[in-house]
C-alpha positions, 0 to 999 in steps of 0.5 A, a space after each residue: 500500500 502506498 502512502 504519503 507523507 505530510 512533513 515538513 523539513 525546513 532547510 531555509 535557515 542552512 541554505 546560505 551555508 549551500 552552494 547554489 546551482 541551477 540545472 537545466 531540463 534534462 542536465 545531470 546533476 551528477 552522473 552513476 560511477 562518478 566521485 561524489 563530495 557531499 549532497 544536494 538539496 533540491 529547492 526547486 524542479 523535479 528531478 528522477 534518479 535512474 541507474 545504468 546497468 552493464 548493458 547500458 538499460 537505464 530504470 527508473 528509482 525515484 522521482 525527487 520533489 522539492 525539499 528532498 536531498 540527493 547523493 546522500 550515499 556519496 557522504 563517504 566520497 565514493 561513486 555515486 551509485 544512480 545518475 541524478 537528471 532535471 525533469 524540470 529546470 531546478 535549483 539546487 544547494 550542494 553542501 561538500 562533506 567537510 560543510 556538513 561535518 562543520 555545520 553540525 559542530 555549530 549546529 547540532 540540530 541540523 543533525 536531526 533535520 538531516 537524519 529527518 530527512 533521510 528517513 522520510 526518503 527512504 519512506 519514499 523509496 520504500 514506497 518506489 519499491 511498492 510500486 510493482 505491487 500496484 496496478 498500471 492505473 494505480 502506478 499513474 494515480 500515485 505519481 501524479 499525486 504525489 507530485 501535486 500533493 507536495 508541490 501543493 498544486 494541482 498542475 503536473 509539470 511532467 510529460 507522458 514519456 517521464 510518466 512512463 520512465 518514472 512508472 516504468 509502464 509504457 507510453 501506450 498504457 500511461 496513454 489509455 489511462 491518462 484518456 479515460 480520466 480525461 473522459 472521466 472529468 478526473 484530469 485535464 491536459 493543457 499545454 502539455 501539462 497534466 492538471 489535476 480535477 479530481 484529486 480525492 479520486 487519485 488519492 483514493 486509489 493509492 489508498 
């Protein structure tokens, strides 16, 4: 069963410590098998993780919101282990390994927001996994929601094809669901953005 989270995890008071960088529609913040020093906090856009396997197939893990962070195995400066690509135009702060261990020193209670937020995205991740179990329109019902809940708007700024890539159904079934609704009265498609109608509908069917 697939579940969300209402939490909220203010890292506004520790971003100037960060190192803003901003990333462009399908630009890779950082890439699989590549060093990592320290972690990313996304504070705008939407970005997908994905990993590479041997013969060069890429699958979708997670899909990342704002307020969510990034590359945090790479705490330890080893590879990154997935490839982080903007969905959307984002913005993100890079805090380096050294930062962090610094801040904490200063600030022992950013120790617990980052612990909070770490368990709250392996939740989303455990969630990710669940996915498998759910049903084709069931898989499309959570992804939209979920965005629209935490971006707290009703409009989807993501693409038929991503939907497919983050869901890992194809773009013919992510198609024939996303129709229906539209027959249904559930979701509208304006400008290539998906706007959602009926949100307790969705909710209601990853519940």
């Amino acid at each position: 069963m697939v579940t969300l989270y209402d939490q909220d995890f203010n890292w506004d008071s520790y971003l100037r410590f960060g190192t803003r960088q901003f990333f462009k529609k399908k630009e890779r913040i950082y890439t699989q098998g590549t060093y990592g020093d320290g972690f990313y906090y996304l504070l705008k856009g939407i970005v997908r993780i994905v990993s590479t396997n041997t013969s060069g197939k890429e699958r979708t893990l997670n899909i990342v919101i704002p307020g969510q962070l990034i590359g945090v195995q790479t705490l330890d400066q080893k590879e990154h282990f997935t490839t982080a690509i903007a969905i959307t135009d984002s913005v993100v702060y890079h805090f380096s390994c050294e930062q962090m261990k610094g801040l904490i020193r200063v600030y022992p209670e950013l120790f617990k927001l980052f612990s909070r937020t770490v368990i709250h995205k392996m939740k989303i991740l455990l969630d990710r996994i669940n996915l498998d179990a759910l049903t084709s329109e069931q898989k499309v019902a959570w992804l939209l929601y979920t965005i629209c809940y935490e971006f707290h708007s009703l409009e989807v700024p993501i693409h038929q094809q991503e939907i497919a890539s983050c869901t890992g159904l194809t773009r013919i079934t992510v198609y024939k669901i996303i129709k229906h609704w539209q027959e249904m009265g559930i979701v509208d498609v304006l400008h290539h953005k998906y706007h959602i109608k009926k949100p307790d509908f969705l909710r209601n069917l990853v519940r």
